[in-house]
Structure formats: structure tokens, C-alpha cells
C-alpha positions, -999 to +999 in steps of 0.1 A: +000+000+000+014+036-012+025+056+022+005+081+007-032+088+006-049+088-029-060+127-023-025+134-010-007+120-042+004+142-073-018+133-098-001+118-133-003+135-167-009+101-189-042+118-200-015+148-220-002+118-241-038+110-250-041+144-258-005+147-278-020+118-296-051+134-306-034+165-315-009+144-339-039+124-355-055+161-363-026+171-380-023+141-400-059+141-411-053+178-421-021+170-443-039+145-456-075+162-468-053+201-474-029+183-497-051+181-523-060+214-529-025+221-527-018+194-554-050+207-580-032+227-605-004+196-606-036+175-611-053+200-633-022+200-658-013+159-655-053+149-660-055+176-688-087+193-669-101+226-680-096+247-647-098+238-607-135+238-610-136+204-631-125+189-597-154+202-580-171+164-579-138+152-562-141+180-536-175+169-531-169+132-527-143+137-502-168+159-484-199+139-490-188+106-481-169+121-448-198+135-440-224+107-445-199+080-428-192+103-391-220+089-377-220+051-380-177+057-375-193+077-342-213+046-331-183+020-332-164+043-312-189+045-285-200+011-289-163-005-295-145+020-276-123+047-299-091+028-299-101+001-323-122+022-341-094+045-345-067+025-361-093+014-387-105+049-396-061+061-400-055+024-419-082+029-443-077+065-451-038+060-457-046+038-483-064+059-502-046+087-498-014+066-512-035+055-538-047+092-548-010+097-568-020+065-589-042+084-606-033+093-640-001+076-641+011+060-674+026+024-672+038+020-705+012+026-732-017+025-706-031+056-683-043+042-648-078+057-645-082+097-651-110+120-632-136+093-626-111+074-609-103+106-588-135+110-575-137+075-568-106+075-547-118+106-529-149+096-518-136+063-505-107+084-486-135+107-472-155+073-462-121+063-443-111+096-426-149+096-416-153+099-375-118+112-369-129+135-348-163+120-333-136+093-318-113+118-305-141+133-289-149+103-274-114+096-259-115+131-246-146+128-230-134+092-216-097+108-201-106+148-193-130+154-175-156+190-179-133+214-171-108+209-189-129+199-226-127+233-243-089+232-237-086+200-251-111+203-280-092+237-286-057+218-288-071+193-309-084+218-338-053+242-331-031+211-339-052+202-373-057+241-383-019+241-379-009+216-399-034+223-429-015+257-428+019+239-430+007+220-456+010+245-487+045+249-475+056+213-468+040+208-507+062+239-518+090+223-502+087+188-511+070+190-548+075+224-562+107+235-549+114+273-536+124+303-563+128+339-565+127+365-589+162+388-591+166+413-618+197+410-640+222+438-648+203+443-684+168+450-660+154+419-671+133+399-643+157+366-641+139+333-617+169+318-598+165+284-578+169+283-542+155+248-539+146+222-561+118+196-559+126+168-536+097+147-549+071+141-575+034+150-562+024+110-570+052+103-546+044+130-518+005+111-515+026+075-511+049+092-484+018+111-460+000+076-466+027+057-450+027+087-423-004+077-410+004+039-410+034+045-385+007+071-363-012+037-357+015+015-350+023+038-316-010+044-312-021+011-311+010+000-280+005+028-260-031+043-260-061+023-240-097+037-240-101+041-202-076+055-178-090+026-156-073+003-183-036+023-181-016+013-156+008+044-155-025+063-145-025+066-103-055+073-085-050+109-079-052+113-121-082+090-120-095+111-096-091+145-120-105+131-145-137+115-128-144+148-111-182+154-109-187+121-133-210+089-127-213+075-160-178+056-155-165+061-195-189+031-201-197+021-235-231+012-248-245-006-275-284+005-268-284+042-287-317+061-281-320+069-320-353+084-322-345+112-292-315+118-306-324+121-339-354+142-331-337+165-306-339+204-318-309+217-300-289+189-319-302+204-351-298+237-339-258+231-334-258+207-363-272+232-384-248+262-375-219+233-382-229+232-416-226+272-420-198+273-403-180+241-427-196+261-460-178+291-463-148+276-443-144+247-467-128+272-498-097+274-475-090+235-484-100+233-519-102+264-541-079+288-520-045+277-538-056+281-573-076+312-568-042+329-557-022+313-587-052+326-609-062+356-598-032+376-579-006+357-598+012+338-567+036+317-581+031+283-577+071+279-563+069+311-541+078+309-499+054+341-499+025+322-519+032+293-498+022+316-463-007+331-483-024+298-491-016+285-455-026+315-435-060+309-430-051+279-414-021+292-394-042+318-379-074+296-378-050+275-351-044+304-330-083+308-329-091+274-323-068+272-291-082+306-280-116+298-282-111+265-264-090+287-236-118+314-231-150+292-227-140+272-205-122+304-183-158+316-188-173+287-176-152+281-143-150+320-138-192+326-137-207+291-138-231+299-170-226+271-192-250+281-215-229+318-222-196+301-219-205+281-253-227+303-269-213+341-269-179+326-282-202+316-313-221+344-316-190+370-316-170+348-333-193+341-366-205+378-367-169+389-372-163+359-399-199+369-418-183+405-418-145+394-434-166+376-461-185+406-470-153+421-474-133+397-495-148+410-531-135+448-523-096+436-521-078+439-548-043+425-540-032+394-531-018+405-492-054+421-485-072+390-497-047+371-473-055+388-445-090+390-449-096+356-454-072+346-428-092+370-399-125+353-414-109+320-402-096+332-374-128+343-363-143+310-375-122+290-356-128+307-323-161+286-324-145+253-326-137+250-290-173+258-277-190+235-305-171+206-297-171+211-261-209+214-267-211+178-283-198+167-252-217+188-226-251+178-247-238+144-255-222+134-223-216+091-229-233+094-264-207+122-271-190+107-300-228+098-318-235+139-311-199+148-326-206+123-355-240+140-361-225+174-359-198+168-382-216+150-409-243+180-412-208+201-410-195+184-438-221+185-457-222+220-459-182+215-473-201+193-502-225+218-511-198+244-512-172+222-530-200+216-559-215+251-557-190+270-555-180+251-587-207+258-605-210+290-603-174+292-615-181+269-644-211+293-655-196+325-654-167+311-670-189+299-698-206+335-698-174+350-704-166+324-734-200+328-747-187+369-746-161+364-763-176+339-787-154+311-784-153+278-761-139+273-726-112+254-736-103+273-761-097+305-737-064+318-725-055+312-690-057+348-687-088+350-703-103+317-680-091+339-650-111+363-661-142+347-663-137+326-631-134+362-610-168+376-610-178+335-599-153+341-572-172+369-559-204+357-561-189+331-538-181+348-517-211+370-508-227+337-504-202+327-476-211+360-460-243+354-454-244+315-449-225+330-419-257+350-406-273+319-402-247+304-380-250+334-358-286+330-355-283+294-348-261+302-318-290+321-304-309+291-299-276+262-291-276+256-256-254+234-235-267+225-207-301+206-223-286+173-231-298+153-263-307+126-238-325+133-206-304+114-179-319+092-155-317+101-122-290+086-110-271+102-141-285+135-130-256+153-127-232+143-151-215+170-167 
């Protein structure tokens, strides 16, 4: 017996490994899905596409099929416990993300696939990397305990927003190597070299697919769903964790579908998710080649590179700010229901507002940081929404996160094709101006076309954003999905 008493002892920190573990799987996932965008004019050129919108269906399958998949992936981890559910989820999705720089390639005289294939490949990743983040929810909710879930949430989306704003940079570095324009003695603009590609784009999907392989391997010795089931966890940590909790970190296999399916404040937050993933969603898909198109960022640039990340980057800082405040604001006043919802409220007004702006800049620094404060702003909200899966969720958590973020994503499908197809028609507007075909335009003249699409665009994020703040009106945290029993009354 330990000489010291359980309340006496200095509690462990195993549960910050869980957390450095969801934090790393965030990134990954976000290398993973922001790749792509980063790789479309590579794919544009090599599948001999017309412009970025003729990928607009494989923006959509990703999104689509992520989104129909969280819940179902949601259910295992709550029925099956988030470890096992985990490792299949990563598995699957690195294989199809090696698989995505198959496409197109030419072995011999024969082409493997072209944009049907694509989209195929896309939606099956999306179907993969489905329930991600219900899971992590779920081993958050199972190893930190109320006070401490907008921090960790926070950390989790800060760790992904991160990384998806390394990403242009890591594929600047890796695929398209780094130059710089110098003028000559003669005042001719001369490109010099500073770094040269280290790897094909094919070969960059192989190596982040392989990425996520080795994430499971360490995963899969080292993390256990309960801290009950750890044995470096001592009492005192146990005892964090539990605080104010009766439900044990139980699993379930009997889901009340029909309540939870018919609840309105799950719509409510599901609904504001979707707004929030609309607008939000141009940062991983159409962002790079808008730049390249319509400010003339070159593709091998360091400063293009920070452009196209920048949303991201500063999204990050949001993300862990917003998890910070709301839960300060809970401990500090008690009000559970403010310390999710003005976050939101604040937050998406000031996003609604950035969109509004984009169409009046006219350089490719005050698009940056206009877009980059919209998702900045954004992203304070991911810390109270996800918090607010667990507060309303409580042991269905990861089934109200799946929900959430299926609703969210698809919002990021009807954007991808949208957004798409508003580009393809003005683009055909402007052939049909000039009286010739699309694919018989210039690329300056396709640039042309696409902007006025661009800004239609982006009006529309603007006010998809108006609902989201309305929506937060009405989310409230402290009505659970379920009504507990009694003896589950006060579970946080």
C-alpha cells in the first residue's frame, strides 16, 4: 500500500499523451484532406482538366462521403471503444490517400484511371477519414474530465488548423521547390533556384499515406480507452478526470435513436456546423488556385506558400483561443450556456463580416488577410461546438460529434460543388462573350471569367455566416440530447 493517501498523491499527466496523440492524429488528417488542394493545379495539368472547377465532384466526394460516414464511424467508437475504431478509420484512409498519386499515371502505353477514378478514390478516402474527430471526442470525453474539454477540444483543432496551414509549405518544399525572382544587370526579371523539388506530387501522397500507418503502430502499444485500463495512471489522475462524473466512461450498444435524432438543439448546433463548414471549406479546396489565378502567386513562391496557409495558421491560434476562453468563462461565472454560446455568436458575426469584405480587395496580401481573420474568427467557435457535443452528448458524445460533423461536412459538399458551379457558368458566360469555347480560352482570359464567380462566392459565404449566428441564439449546452436518469442527473 502507497504511504500516501490517494487525495494526497500528485496526480499523473498520462491523460497529455492522450491528448498529444489526438493532437498528432489532427494534424495528419489535415495534411492529408489540405494536400489536395494544394496538389490541383499539378492535377489540373497531368489529368488535362479545363480549370480547378472540373474537380469540384472530387471536392464533393471527399466531403460527401466524410460526411455521410461520421456517424456510423461515431457509433463504433462509443459502442467499441475509440481505440479500435481508430486504427481502422487512419488504416483505411492512408490507403487511399497513397492510392490518390495512382491516378493518371502511365505504365507504358496504358493511363491508370483519369478523373472518374479521382473521385472514386476521394470519396472512398473521405469514407475512411470519416469519425476522426467524433472518436477523438470520445477519448476526450473518456480521459478529461468537464473542465478541462474546451482546452482539449481547442488543442485538438489548433493542432489540425496548424498543420493544414503547413501543408502549402511542406507541398512547396517537397513537390515544387522554392524560387525567386532577381533582376539581371540588363533590368530583365531573371527566376533563380533556391530549392529544387525533392519529390514528384504522385510520390508525396505514397509518403503522407505511410505517415499515417506508423501514427497507428504507436497508437495502437501505448493508448487504452479508459484511464482505468492504463496502468501508469495513479488514483489521484483518475480522480481529475472522474471529477463530478458517474457515467464511468462506459460504453453502450443500446443508442436512443429516435431522441437523438429528433432533438432540436442537436439540429440547432448541427445546423450552425454546416454554415460554419460552407464558407470555411474554400480554404481547403479552391484557395490555392484562386491565388495562382487571380493575384498571380507563383506556384514555387515561400510568400504564396504563407498566403495559401494563412487561414489555417491563424485559424490555429483561434481554435486554441476559443477553447481557452469558454472554458475560463465557464469556471469563472458558472453559465454554461454563455460560456458556449457568446464565443459563437461573436465569433461568426466577425467571420460573416471578413466575407463581406473579401470582393472589395484587390491585392493578393489584403485577400490574405482578410480571409485569414474570417478564419480566425471562425475557428474561435470550434472549441465551444465541440465542447458542446460533449456537454449535450455526455456518454453518447462521440454519436452527437458524428452528427455534428456529418451536417458540418455536408455543408463543405455543397460548397465544394457550388461553388463550382458558379465558376463553371460564369466562366462559360465570359466564353460565350467572347464567342469562343472554354477550352479554347487563354488562361488569362479563364481567370477572367472565373473572378466575378469568385465573388459571387463569396457573398454567399457571408451570409451562410448570418445563419450560423442565429443558430447560436438558440444552441444551448446544458439541455442534453438525452434526458439522464436520475442517477445520471448530474453528469456533466
Amino acid at each position: 500500500m502507497s504511504a500516501v493517501a490517494p487525495n494526497l498523491q500528485r496526480p499523473t499527466r498520462v491523460r497529455y499523451g492522450v491528448l498529444g496523440f489526438a493532437c498528432s492524429l489532427s494534424m495528419i488528417t489535415y495534411l492529408d484532406r489540405v494536400c489536395f488542394g494544394a496538389a490541383a493545379t499539378a492535377i489540373v495539368v497531368d489529368l488535362h482538366l479545363n480549370s480547378v472547377a472540373d474537380l469540384k465532384w472530387a471536392f464533393t466526394a471527399f466531403a460527401f462521403s466524410y460526411a455521410v460516414f461520421e456517424v456510423p464511424s461515431g457509433w463504433l467508437g462509443d459502442v467499441y471503444g475509440p481505440r479500435i475504431t481508430l486504427i481502422r478509420i487512419v488504416l483505411w484512409w492512408s490507403l487511399f490517400t497513397a492510392l490518390t498519386g495512382m491516378v493518371g499515371v502511365s505504365i507504358g502505353s496504358v493511363t491508370v484511371g483519369g478523373l472518374s477514378l479521382l473521385i472514386t478514390i476521394r470519396f472512398l478516402f473521405g469514407m475512411g477519414e470519416a469519425g476522426a474527430y467524433p472518436n477523438i471526442t470520445r477519448a476526450l470525453h473518456n480521459w478529461f474530465s468537464y473542465r478541462e474539454r474546451g482546452f482539449s477540444q481547442g488543442m485538438v483543432w489548433m493542432s489540425g488548423r496548424l498543420m493544414g496551414g503547413l501543408t502549402p509549405l511542406v507541398w512547396t518544399v517537397l513537390i515544387a521547390g522554392i524560387t525567386t525572382t532577381q533582376m539581371s544587370p540588363s533590368g530583365e526579371a531573371v527566376e533563380q533556384t533556391l530549392l529544387s523539388p525533392l519529390l514528384h506530387w504522385r510520390s508525396a501522397f505514397l509518403l503522407f499515406g505511410v505517415l499515417g500507418i506508423a501514427w497507428c503502430v504507436l497508437f495502437a502499444l501505448w493508448f487504452r480507452d479508459r484511464p482505468a485500463d492504463k496502468e501508469s495512471v495513479n488514483e489521484a489522475e483518475r480522480e481529475l478526470i472522474d471529477f463530478g462524473r458517474q457515467d464511468h466512461h462506459g460504453e453502450h450498444a443500446g443508442v436512443p435513436w429516435g431522441r437523438l435524432l429528433t432533438n432540436a438543439n442537436l439540429w440547432t448546433l448541427c445546423l450552425m456546423y454546416f454554415c460554419a463548414a460552407y464558407g470555411w471549406y474554400f480554404n481547403i479546396t479552391y484557395l490555392p488556385r484562386f491565388l495562382e489565378d487571380q493575384h498571380d502567386v507563383p506556384v514555387a513562391s515561400l510568400l504564396g506558400a504563407i498566403y495559401k496557409g494563412g487561414p489555417l495558421w491563424l485559424g490555429a491560434s483561434g481554435c486554441l483561443l476559443g477553447g481557452f476562453v469558454t472554458d475560463w468563462y465557464v469556471r469563472r461565472t458558472g453559465n454554461l450556456r454563455m460560456g458556449r454560446r457568446l464565443l459563437g455568436i461573436i465569433g461568426h458575426v466577425l467571420c460573416a463580416a471578413c466575407y463581406f469584405a473579401l470582393p472589395f480587395t484587390n491585392t493578393a496580401f489584403t485577400f490574405f488577410l482578410a480571409i485569414s481573420l474570417a478564419a480566425f474568427f471562425n475557428d474561435l467557435t470550434m472549441g465551444p461546438a465541440w465542447a458542446t457535443c460533449q456537454d449535450i452528448g455526455k456518454r453518447y458524445a462521440a454519436i452527437v460529434a458524428g452528427c455534428m460533423n456529418t451536417i458540418g461536412n455536408l455543408g463543405g459538399a455543397t460548397a465544394g460543388f457550388v461553388t463550382g458551379y458558379i465558376l463553371d457558368l460564369t466562366l462559360a458566360k465570359h466564353a460565350a462573350e467572347l464567342g469562343t469555347d472554354v477550352d479554347k480560352l487563354s488562361e488569362s482570359a479563364k481567370s477572367a471569367g472565373l473572378a466575378p464567380g469568385y465573388e459571387i462566392n463569396f457573398f454567399i459565404y457571408g451570409a451562410v455566416y448570418v445563419i450560423a449566428v442565429l443558430c447560436w441564439l438558440w444552441i444551448d449546452a446544458t439541455k442534453p440530447v438525452v434526458a439522464p436518469s436520475e442517477s445520471e442527473a448530474q453528469i456533466p
